[in-house]
N, C-alpha and C positions, 0 to 999 in steps of 0.2 A: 890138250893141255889145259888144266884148269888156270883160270884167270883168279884176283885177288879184288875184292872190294876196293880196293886204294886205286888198283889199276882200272877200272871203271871209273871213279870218281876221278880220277888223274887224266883217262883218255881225252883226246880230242872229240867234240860231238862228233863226228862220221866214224871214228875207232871205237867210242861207246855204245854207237846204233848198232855196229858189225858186232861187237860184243854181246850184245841183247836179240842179236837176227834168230829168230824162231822160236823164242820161247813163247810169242804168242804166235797161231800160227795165222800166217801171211796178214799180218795186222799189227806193220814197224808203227803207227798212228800210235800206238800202245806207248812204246820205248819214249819216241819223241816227246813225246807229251812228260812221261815219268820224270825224264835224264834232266827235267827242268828243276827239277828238287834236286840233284845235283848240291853238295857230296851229301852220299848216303850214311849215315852213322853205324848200321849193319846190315844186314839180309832182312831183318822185318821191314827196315824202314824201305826198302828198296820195293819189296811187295807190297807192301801199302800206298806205295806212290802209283808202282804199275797199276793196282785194284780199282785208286782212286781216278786216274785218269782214263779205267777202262769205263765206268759210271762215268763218267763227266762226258764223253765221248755221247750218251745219248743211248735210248733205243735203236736207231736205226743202225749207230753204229757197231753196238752190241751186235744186234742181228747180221747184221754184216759179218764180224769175228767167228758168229757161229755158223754162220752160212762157208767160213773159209776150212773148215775142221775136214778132215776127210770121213769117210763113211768105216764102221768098222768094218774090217775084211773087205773093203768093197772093193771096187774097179781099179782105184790107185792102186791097191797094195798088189792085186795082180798084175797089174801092168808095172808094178816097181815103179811110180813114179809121187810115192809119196816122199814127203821133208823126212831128211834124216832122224830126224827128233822121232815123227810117228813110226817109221819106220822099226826104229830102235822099241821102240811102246810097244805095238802089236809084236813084233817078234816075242820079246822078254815075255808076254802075256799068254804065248803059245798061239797067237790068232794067224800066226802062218802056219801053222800042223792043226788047221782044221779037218777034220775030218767031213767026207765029204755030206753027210747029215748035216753038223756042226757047220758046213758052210750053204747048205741052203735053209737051213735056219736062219742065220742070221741075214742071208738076203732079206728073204721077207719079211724080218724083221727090219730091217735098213726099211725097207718099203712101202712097209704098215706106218712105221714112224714117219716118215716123209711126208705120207699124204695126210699126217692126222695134225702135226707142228708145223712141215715147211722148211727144217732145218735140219742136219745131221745129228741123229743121239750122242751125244758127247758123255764119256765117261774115262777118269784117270783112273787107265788100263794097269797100268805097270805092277801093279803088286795083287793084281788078281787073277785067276784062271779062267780060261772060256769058259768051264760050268759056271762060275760067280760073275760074269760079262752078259750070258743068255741070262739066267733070271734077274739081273739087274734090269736089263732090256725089256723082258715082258713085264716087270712089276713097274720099270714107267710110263710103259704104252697105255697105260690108264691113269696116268695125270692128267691134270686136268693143264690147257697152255701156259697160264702164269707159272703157275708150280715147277711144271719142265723148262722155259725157260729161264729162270731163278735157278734150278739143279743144273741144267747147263754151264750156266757161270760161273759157280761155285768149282764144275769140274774143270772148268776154263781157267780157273786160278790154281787150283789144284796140279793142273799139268802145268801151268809157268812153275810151281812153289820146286818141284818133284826138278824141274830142268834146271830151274836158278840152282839148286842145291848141288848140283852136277855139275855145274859150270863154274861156277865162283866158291869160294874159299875165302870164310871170313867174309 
């Protein structure tokens, strides 16, 4: 059931954290920080505050947010133990009907990535298909690390923008 801007801005802090649980993943540090601006005038202002508090949080804590992402296709989704939120992403994207090419592609792609950043390729899946997911993948395995993680973040905000929009009304 979607929630209302007023009813966030209205909740109690522990009913407002539950309200915001997953939209960044496994990183409530996000919400907390935001819900201190608290009432929000709309949906930008609300992502501006999460953005803001995700920067203010630091490099390490950034790294940390991106270190909590799961991997695309990877081990969680097979073992079904990713957040419903990813869950719902990789499905809608088709990255559960990989084919079995298309899923050992993107292992070593997961793998190549890992050992070259350190953190999981992060990209807002939802409105793409596995062919536009693989070349987005290999065209940033040659960034350069500032670059990827700055594009990280960006898709780090981009999946709260895509989930706030899904959850709240108004």
């Amino acid at each position: 059931m979607r929630q209302t801007l007023a009813q966030l801005n209205a909740a109690s802090p522990d009913d407002a954290m539950a309200m915001l649980d997953g939209v960044y993943e496994h990183s409530p540090w996000i919400a907390k920080a935001a819900l201190a601006e608290r009432p929000f005038a709309d949906l930008a202002h609300l992502r501006r505050a999460l953005a803001h508090a995700t920067h203010a949080g630091g490099r390490d804590a950034q790294l940390a947010l991106l270190r909590a992402h799961p991997k695309l296709a990877g081990k969680a989704m097979v073992a079904r133990t990713l957040t419903a939120e990813s869950t719902d992403e990789q499905t809608r994207s088709g990255l559960t009907q990989c084919t079995p090419e298309e899923f050992a592609r993107l292992h070593a792609l997961n793998d190549a990535y890992d050992r070259r950043f350190g953190w999981p390729f992060i990209l807002a899946v939802r409105e793409l298909t596995r062919g536009e997911i693989i070349a987005t993948f290999e065209r940033r395995l040659g960034n350069d690390a500032e670059a990827e993680f700055a594009e990280c973040l960006r898709n780090v905000h981009r999946i709260a923008e895509l989930r706030l929009a899904e959850r709240l009304a108004g």
